[in-house]
C-alpha positions as CSV (number, residue, x, y, z in Angstrom):
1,X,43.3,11.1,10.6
2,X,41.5,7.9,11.1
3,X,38.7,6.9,8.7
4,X,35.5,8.8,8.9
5,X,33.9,5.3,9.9
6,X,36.2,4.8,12.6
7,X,33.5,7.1,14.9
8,X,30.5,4.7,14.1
9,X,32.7,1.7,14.8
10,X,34.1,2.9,18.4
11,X,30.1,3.5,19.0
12,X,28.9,0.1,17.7
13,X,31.3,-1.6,19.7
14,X,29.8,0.0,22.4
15,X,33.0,1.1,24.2
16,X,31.7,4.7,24.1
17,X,27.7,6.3,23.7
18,X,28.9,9.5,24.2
19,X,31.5,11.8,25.3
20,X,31.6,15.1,26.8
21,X,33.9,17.9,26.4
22,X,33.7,20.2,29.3
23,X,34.9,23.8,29.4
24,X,37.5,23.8,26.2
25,X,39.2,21.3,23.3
26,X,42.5,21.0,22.0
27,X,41.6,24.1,19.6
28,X,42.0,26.6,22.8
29,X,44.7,28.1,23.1
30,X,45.4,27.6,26.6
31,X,44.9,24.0,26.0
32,X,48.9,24.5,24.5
33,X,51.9,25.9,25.4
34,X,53.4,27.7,22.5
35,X,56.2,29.4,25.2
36,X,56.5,27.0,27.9
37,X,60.3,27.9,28.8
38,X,59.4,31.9,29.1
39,X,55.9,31.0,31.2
40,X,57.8,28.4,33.2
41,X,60.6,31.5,34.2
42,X,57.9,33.7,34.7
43,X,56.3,31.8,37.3
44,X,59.3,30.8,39.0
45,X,59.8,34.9,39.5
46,X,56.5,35.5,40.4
47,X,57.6,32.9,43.8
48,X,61.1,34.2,43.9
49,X,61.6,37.7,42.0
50,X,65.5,36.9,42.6
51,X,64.9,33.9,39.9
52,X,65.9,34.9,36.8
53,X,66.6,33.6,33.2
54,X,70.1,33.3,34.4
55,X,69.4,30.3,36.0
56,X,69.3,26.9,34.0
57,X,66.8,24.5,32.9
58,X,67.9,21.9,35.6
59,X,67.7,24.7,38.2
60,X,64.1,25.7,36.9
61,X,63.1,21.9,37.4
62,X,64.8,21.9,40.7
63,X,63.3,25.1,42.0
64,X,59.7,24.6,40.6
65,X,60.0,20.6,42.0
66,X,60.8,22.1,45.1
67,X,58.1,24.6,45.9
68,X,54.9,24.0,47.4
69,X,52.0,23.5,44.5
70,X,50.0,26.1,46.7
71,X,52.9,28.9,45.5
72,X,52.6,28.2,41.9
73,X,49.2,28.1,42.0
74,X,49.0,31.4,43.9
75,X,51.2,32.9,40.9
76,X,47.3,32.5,39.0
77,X,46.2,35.1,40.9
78,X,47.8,38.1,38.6
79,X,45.8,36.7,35.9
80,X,42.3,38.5,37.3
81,X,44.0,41.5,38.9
82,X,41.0,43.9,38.0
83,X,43.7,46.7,37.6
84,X,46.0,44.6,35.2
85,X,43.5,43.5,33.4
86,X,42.7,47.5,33.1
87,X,45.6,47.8,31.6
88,X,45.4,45.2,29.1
89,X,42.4,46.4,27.7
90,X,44.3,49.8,27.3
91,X,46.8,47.9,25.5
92,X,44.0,46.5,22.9
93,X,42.6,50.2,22.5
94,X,46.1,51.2,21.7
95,X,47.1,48.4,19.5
96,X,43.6,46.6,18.0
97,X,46.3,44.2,16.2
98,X,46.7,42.1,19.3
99,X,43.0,41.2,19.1
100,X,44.1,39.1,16.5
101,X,45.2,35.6,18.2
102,X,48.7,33.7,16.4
103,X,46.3,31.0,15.8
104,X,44.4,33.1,13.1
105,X,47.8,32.7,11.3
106,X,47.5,36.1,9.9
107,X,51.0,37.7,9.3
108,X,50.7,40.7,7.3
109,X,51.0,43.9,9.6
110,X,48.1,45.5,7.5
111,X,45.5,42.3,7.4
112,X,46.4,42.1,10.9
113,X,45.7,46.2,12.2
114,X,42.6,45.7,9.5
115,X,41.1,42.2,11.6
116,X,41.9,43.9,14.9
117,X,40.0,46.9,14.2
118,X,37.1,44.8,13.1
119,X,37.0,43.0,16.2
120,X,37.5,45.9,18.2
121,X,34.6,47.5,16.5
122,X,32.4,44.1,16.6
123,X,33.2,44.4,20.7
124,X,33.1,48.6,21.9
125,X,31.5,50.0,19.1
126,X,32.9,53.2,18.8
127,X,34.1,53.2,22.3
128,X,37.2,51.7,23.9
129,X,38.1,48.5,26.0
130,X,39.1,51.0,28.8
131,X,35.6,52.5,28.8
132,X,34.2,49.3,29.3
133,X,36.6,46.6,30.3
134,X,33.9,43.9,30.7
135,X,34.1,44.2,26.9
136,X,37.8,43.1,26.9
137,X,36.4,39.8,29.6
138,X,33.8,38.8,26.9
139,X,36.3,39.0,23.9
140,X,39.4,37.4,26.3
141,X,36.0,34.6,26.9
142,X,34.8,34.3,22.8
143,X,38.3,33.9,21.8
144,X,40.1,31.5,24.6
145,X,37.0,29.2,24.9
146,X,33.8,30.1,22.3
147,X,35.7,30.4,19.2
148,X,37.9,27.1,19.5
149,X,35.1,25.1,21.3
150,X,32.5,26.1,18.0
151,X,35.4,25.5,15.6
152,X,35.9,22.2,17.5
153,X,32.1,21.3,17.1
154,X,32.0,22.1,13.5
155,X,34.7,19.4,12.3
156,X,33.5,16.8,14.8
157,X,30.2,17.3,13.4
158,X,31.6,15.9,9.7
159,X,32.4,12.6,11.8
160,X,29.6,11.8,14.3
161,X,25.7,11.4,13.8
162,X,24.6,13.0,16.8
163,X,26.1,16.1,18.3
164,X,25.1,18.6,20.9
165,X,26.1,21.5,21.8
166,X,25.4,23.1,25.4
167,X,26.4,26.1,27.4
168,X,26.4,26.4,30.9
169,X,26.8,29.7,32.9
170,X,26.9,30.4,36.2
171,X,27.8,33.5,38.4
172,X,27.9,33.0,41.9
173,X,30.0,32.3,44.8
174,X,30.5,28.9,43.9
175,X,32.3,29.4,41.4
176,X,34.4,32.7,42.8
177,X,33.4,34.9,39.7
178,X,30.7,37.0,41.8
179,X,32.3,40.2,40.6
180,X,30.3,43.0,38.7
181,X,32.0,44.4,36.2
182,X,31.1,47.5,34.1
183,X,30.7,46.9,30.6
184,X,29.7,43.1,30.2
């Protein structure tokens, strides 16, 4: 880590004012792949359900090099499928210990059931996900950009003089999330 001056110095230099992180940091966990073979053979399935794990790396380069970006970008879709994402949220009422994310680095079984019941109870109350799904959206949101972007702003905070934090928010058709969903 550089020194803690190094901040002031980039800023006196005048090479930067300012900077601005827009919608996530190297704290999210979508920012990393932590699986990249078994995501990279999951999409290649999604285009070509005969493409298997079979297949070799090379032929995963090959086949992914090969295909138009619009196909692997069309393999995004499943990830708001209102129905799957049903599903999930069932998932999370039937297991609270997979609220806990891997980067919480909590290993115990217990500790883990223990945290995910918490959070389940800090999100539905006494109710369930499946009750009200848009519960399962905000705590998918909190955890895969709030928590690591807050986390983010608290250590760069211990290095810079200034620092502001915004949020923007916008439903609309603009930005294709003009979907009402119960329970948000």
């Amino acid at each position: 880590m550089p020194p803690k001056d190094a901040a002031k110095e980039v800023c006196e230099t005048s090479l930067f004012v300012g900077a601005i992180a827009n919608s996530g940091t190297a704290l999210c966990n979508w920012a990393y792949q932590s699986n990249a073979l078994d995501t990279a053979y999951g999409i290649a399935n999604e285009i070509d359900p005969t493409f298997g794990t079979d297949k070799t790396t090379e032929e995963l380069l090959e086949f992914l090099q090969g295909v138009d970006a619009s196909a692997i970008h069309a393999t995004s879709d499943n990830l708001v499928d209102i129905d799957a994402w049903k599903k999930h949220c069932q998932g999370y009422d039937a297991n609270p210990s997979t609220l806990v994310d891997p980067d919480m680095h909590i290993e115990d079984n217990e500790t883990k059931l223990t945290v995910g019941n918490a959070i389940k109870t800090l999100y539905v109350g006494n109710g369930t996900f499946e009750e009200g799904y848009g519960k399962g959206i905000q705590y998918f949101s909190d955890n895969t950009f709030i928590r690591p972007i807050i986390k983010f702003a608290e250590l760069v905070s211990k290095h810079v003089q200034n620092l502001y934090f915004y949020q923007f928010s916008y439903h609309g058709k603009l930005g294709q999330n003009n979907i009402d969903i119960p329970g948000r």
